[in-house]
C-alpha positions in Angstrom: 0.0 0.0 0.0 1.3 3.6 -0.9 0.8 6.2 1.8 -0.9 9.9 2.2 0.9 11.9 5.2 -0.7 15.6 6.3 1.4 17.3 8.0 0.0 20.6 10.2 3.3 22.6 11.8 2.8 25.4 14.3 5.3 27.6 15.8 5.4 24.9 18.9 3.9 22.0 17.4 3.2 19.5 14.7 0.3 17.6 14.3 -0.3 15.0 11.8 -2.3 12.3 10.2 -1.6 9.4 7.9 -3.9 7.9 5.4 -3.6 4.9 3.0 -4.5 5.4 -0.8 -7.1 3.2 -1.3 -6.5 1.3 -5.2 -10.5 2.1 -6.1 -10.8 5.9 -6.4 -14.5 5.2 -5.3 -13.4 3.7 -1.6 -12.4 6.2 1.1 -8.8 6.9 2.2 -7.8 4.6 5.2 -6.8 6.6 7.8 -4.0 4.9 9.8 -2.6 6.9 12.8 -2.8 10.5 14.4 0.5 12.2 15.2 1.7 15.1 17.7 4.8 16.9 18.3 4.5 19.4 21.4 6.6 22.1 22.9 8.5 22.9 20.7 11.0 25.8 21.2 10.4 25.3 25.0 12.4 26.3 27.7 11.2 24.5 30.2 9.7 21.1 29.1 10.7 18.8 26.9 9.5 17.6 23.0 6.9 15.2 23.3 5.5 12.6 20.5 2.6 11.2 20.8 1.5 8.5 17.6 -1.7 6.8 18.3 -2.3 3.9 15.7 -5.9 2.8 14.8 -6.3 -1.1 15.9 -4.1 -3.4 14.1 -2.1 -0.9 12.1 0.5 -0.6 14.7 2.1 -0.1 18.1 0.6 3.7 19.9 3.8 5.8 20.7 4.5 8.0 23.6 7.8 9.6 24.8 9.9 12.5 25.5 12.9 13.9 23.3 15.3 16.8 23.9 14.0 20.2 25.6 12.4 22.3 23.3 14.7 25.0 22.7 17.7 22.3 21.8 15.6 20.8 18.6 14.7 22.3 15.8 12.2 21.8 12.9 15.0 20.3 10.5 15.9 17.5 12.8 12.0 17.2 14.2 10.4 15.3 10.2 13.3 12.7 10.3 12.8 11.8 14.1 9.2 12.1 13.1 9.5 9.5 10.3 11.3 7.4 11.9 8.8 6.9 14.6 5.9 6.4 12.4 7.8 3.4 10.1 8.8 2.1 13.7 5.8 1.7 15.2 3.8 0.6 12.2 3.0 -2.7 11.3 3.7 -2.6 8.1 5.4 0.4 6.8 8.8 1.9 5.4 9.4 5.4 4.5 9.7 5.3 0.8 5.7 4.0 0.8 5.0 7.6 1.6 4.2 8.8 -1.9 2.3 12.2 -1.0 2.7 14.8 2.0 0.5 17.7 2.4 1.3 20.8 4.2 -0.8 22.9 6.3 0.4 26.9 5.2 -1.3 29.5 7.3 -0.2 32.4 4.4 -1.1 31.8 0.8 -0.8 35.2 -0.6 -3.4 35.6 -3.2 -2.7 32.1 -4.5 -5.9 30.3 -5.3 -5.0 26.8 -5.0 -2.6 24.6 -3.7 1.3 24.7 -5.2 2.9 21.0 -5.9 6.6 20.4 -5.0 8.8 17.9 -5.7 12.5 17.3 -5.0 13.6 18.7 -8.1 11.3 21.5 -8.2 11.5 23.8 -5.4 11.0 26.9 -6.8 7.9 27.8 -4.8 9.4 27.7 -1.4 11.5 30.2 -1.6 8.5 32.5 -2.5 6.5 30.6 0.5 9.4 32.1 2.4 8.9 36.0 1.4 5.2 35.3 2.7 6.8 35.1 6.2 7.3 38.0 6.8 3.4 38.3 6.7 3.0 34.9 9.2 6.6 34.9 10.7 5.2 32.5 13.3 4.3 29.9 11.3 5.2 29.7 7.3 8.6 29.9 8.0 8.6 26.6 9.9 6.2 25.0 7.5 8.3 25.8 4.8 11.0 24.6 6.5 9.3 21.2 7.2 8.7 21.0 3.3 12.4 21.0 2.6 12.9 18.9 5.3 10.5 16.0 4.2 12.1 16.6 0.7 15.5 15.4 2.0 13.8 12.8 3.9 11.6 11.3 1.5 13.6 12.6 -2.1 10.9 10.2 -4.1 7.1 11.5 -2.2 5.1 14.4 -3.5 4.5 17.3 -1.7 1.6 19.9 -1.9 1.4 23.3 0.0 -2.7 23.8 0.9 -2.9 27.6 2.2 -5.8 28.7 5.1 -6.3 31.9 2.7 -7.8 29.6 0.0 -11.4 29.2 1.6 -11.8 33.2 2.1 -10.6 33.4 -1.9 -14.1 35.1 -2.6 -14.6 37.4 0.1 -16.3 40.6 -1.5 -14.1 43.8 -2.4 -15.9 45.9 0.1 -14.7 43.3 2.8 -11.2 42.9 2.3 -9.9 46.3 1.3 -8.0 48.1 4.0 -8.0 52.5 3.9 -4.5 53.3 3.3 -2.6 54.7 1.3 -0.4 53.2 -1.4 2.8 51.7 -0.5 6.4 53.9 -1.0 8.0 49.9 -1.3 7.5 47.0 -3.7 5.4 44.6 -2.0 5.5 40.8 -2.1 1.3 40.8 -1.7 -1.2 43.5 -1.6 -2.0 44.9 1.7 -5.9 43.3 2.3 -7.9 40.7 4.4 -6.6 37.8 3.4 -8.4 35.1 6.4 -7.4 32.2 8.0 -8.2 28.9 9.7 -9.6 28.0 5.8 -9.1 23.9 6.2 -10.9 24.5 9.5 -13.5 26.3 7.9 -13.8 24.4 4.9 -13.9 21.0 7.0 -16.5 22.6 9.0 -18.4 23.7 6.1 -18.7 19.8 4.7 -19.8 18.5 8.3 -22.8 21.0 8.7 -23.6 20.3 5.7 -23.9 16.7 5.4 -25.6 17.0 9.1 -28.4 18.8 8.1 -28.7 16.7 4.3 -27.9 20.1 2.2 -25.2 21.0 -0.2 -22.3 23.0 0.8 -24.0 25.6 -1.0 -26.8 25.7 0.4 -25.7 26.3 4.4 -25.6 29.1 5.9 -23.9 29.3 9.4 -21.1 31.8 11.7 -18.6 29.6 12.6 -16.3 30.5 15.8 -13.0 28.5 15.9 -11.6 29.5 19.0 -8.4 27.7 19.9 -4.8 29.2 20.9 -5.5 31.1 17.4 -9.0 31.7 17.1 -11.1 33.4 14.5 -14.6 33.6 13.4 -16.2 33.6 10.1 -19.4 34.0 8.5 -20.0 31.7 5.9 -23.4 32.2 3.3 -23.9 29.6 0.9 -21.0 27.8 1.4 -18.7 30.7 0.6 -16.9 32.9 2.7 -17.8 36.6 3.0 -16.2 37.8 6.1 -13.6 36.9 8.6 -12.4 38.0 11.7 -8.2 37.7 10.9 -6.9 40.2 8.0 -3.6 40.2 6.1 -2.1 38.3 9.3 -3.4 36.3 11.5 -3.4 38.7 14.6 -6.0 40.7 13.7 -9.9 39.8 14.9 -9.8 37.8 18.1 -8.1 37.5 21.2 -6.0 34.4 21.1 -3.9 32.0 23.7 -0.6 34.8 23.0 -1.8 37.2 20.3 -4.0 40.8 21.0 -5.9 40.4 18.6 -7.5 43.4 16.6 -6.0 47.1 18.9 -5.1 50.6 18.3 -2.5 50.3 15.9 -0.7 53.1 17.3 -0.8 51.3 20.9 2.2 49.6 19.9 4.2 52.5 19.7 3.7 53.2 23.4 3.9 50.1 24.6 7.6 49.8 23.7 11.0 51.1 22.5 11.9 50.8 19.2 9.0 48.7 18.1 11.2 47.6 14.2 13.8 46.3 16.6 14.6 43.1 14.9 14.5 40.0 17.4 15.8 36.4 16.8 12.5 34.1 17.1 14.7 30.4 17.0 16.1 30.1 13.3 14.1 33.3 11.7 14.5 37.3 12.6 11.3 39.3 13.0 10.1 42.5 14.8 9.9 43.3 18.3 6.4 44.5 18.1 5.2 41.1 16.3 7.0 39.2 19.0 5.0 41.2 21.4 1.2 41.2 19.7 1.7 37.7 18.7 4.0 35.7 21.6 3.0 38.0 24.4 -0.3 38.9 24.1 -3.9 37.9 24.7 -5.2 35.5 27.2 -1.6 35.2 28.2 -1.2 39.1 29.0 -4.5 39.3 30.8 -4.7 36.1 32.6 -1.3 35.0 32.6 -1.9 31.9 31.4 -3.1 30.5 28.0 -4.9 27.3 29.5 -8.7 28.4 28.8 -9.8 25.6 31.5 -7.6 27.7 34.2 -9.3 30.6 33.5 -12.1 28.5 33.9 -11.4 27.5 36.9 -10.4 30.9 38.8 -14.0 32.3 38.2 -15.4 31.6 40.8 -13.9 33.7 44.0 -14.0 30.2 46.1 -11.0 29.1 44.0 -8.1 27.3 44.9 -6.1 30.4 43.8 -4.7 34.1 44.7 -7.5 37.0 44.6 -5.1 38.4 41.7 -5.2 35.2 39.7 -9.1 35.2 40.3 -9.5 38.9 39.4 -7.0 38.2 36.2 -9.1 35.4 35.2 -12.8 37.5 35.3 -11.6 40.3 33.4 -9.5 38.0 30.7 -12.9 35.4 30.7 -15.0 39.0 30.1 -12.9 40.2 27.4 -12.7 37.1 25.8 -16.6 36.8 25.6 -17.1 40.4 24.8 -14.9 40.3 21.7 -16.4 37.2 20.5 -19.3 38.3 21.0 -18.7 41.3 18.9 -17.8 39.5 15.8 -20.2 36.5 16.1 -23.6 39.1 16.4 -22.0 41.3 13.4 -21.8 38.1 11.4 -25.2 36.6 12.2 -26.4 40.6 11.3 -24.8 40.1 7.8 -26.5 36.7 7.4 -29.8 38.6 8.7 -29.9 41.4 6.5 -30.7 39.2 3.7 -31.7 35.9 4.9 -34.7 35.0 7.5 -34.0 33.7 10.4 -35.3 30.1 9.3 -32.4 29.9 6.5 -29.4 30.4 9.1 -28.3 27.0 9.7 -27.3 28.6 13.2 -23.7 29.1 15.1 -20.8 26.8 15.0 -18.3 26.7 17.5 -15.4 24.6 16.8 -11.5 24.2 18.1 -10.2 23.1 21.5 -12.0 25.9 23.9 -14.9 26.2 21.2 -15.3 22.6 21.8 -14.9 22.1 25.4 -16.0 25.5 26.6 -19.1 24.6 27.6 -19.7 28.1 29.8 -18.2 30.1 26.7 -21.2 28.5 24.5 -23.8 29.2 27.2 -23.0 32.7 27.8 -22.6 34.1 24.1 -25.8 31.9 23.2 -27.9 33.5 26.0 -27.0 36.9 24.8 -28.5 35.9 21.5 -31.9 35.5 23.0 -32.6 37.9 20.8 -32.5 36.3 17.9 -34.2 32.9 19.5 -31.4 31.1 20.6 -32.2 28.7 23.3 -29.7 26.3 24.7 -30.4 23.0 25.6 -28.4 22.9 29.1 -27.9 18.6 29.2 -26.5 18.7 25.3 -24.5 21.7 26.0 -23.2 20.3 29.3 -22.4 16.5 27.9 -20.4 14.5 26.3 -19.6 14.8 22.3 -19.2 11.7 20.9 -19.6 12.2 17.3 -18.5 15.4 14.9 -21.4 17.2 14.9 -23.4 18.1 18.1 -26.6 20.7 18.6 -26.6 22.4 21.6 -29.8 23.8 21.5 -33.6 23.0 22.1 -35.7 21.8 19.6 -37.8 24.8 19.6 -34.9 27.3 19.2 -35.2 29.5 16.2 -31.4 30.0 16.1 -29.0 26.7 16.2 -26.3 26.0 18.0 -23.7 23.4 17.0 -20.2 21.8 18.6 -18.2 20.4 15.1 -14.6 19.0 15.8 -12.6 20.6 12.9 -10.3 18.1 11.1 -7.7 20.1 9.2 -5.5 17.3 8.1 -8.5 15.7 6.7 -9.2 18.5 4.5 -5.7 18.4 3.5 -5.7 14.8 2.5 -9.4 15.5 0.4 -7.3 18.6 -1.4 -4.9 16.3 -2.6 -6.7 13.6 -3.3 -8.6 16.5 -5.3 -5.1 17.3 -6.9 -3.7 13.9 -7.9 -6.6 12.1 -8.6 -6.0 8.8 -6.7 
């Protein structure tokens, strides 16, 4: 059997699945094993991988490598790969005949870019795009070369998260500035992200509730240590929360999300100062907005489930930490809350009530927030919304879960996002097998 690996780097982590290529293009891929890479660039703890095999396909993998800030993303695909073929029952490295690659920054390409050993020419523009996502295409471009070396005879293809917000409307993306006084790499505009999210999202709702894709209407909230909303009307994209990076629109785990631009400026000295993020140079202030930021600024911590916890001024913590946590748990909500109504208002001005499929949230705190999802879904009263307390408050056993009564005019809906999924479908899509 040949072999489909989708590969999903972060600026701390890689995530990963593995599917075999079925030899009927009618049968579905066989997914084989889920993989994870953890803290990455750490300080203080050390790499983990975690491989968990599906029954019979091969041994689940757990252990600890180096500290963090000793690897690096070169070394990490090889140790990678050579856990997978380990572990497997059957497998050797030069079975892997395709990789796909999660890129968060496409640029204004419209579909996916193939790559081959003896064609790279496309990374090196992947890697001007950095400097628009330093956090994360650098490293995922990096992770391309590296699977190239490891596997000179595989396939690679580059899926972008800008793809899915391809067709959001003129009026939406344009930013009010001036023109530039430097050549650009990319016009200065909303772009989006989380578009594999988005796009997997998209296919579960709608195979849930027995429409096309084109025919669902919904506002999605992915809300994870990025997090972003969109609002999605028949099946395309008109508006997202994150712009030409992905810092702007909501709060995240490190990253302020959408500010006074200017607040910067005051915040710190010399805000071009170049800084030395691991193997790649970027500026002081996107080290602060994007590393520093958020959830971690106002809470001092980026674990949603501690901030959880210190609400309540019984907890088993400091009055500060308790105070920290209200006002980071009430900014988070407020914000959200601020995109999600303006998107269910654009759905709205067009579209009764009874043709809005209803509100999504998806990603590790949309999924397991269950307090988040009450609170933002009793301030849409409004518009109907009534949540169904037991659903809400249970456990999700399948991808697609309503949280709301049957009587609620507005839906609301848990859906685990599978981004490496996506990726597999996309090149499946591409290569035809």
């Amino acid at each position: 059997m040949t072999y489909l690996l989708a590969i999903n780097c972060g600026s701390s982590s890689i995530k990963g699945k593995l599917f075999g290529i079925p030899k009927s293009k009618s049968d579905s891929l066989d997914f084989q094993s889920s993989l994870e890479v953890v803290n990455i660039g750490s300080k203080d703890e050390k790499v983990k991988i975690k491989i968990t095999w599906e029954e019979g396909k091969g041994e689940n993998l757990s252990e600890e490598g180096k500290n963090g800030d000793e690897v690096d993303y070169e070394s990490l695909i090889p140790f990678l790969l050579e856990h997978i073929t380990s572990s497997a029952k059957s497998l050797k490295k030069e079975d892997i005949k395709y990789v796909t690659h999660r890129i968060v920054h496409g640029g204004t390409h419209t579909k996916g870019i193939v790559v081959t050993k003896e064609h790279e020419e496309a990374l090196e523009e992947m890697d001007k795009l950095s400097e628009f996502a330093p956090l994360h295409n650098h490293h995922a471009v990096v992770a391309v070369r590296s699977c190239l070396d490891a596997l000179p005879d595989h396939t690679s293809l580059m899926v972008f998260d800008t793809l899915f917000h391809a067709n959001i409307p003129e009026e939406v993306y344009t930013y009010a500035l001036p023109p530039p006084d430097k050549e650009l790499v990319m016009p200065l505009r909303k772009y989006g992200f989380h578009g594999l999210s988005y796009a997997s999202i998209l296919q579960s709702m709608a195979y849930q509730l027995g429409k096309k894709e084109e025919e669902v209407n919904i506002v999605v909230a992915h809300l994870g240590s990025g997090a972003s909303a969109c609002c999605i009307k028949g099946g395309q994209s008109i508006d997202t929360s994150m712009g030409l990076t992905p810092l702007e629109g909501l709060i995240g785990g490190t990253r302020s999300g959408t500010i006074d631009p200017t607040a910067i400026f005051h915040l710190t000295a010399n805000p071009a100062e170049g800084v030395d993020f691991k193997d790649y140079t970027v500026s002081k202030a996107e080290i602060l907005l994007n590393k520093k930021s958020g959830l971690a600024a106002l809470a001092g911590t980026t674990n949603f489930g501690t901030i959880i916890s210190r609400l309540s001024s019984s907890a088993d913590c400091s009055k500060e930490d308790h105070e920290k946590a209200v006002l980071a748990y009430k900014v988070y909500l407020d914000r959200l809350l601020n995109y999600v109504s303006q998107y269910l208002f654009k759905l709205l001005s067009d579209t009764p009530i009874e043709k809005i499929d209803g509100l999504v949230f998806s990603g590790g705190i949309g999924e397991k927030g269950s307090k988040l999802r009450e609170d933002v879904l009793s301030k849409l009263k409004w518009l109907g919304a009534e949540i169904d307390t037991d659903k809400n408050d249970g456990k999700h056993t399948g991808k697609v879960t309503e949280i709301t009564t049957q009587s609620s005019k507005l839906k609301g809906w848990i859906v685990e996002t599978d981004e490496e999924g996506w990726s597999a479908k996309l090149a499946r899509d591409e290569f035809g097998f």
